[in-house]
C-alpha positions in Angstrom: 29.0 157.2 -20.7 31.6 158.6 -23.4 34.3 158.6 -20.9 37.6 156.5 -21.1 37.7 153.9 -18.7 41.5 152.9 -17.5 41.8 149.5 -16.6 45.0 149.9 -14.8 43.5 152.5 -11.8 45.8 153.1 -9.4 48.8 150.9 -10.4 52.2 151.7 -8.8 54.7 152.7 -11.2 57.1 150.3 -12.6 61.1 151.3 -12.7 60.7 150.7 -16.7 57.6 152.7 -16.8 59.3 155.6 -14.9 62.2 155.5 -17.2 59.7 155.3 -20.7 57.9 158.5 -19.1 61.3 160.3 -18.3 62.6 159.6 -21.9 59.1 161.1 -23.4 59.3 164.0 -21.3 63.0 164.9 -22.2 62.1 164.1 -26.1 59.2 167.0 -25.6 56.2 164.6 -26.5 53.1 165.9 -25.1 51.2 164.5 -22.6 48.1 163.3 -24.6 50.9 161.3 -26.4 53.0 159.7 -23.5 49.8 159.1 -21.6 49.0 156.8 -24.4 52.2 155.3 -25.2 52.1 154.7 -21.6 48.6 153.1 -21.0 48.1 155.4 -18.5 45.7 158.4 -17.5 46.9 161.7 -18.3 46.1 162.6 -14.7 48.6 160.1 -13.5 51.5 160.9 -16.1 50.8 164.9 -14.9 51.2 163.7 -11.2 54.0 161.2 -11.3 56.1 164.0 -13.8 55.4 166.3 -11.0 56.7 164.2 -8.4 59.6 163.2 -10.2 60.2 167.0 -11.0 59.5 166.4 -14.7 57.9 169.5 -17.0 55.7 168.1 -20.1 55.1 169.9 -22.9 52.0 171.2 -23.5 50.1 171.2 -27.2 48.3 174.2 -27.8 
């Protein structure tokens, strides 16, 4: 039972959050990093970037 549990599942998107993840994105942060700073699953910052036509950068 090591997983991360998200107490926010399946929130809609605020208009600030939208904006916070569209500034990350565009400063290049990766996503481990604007999943955090957002409180939000990596899963959903991947799919909402997506749909918002967003590319994340990816740490390797």
């Amino acid at each position: 039972m090591g997983e991360q549990r998200f107490e926010r599942h399946k929130q809609p998107w605020t208009q600030d959050e939208v904006q916070k993840l569209h500034t990350l994105a565009k400063k290049g942060m990766a996503l481990k990093a604007i999943a955090k700073a957002l409180t939000r699953s990596e899963e959903s910052v991947k799919t909402r970037a997506k749909q918002d036509g967003l590319s994340i950068a990816k740490l390797r």
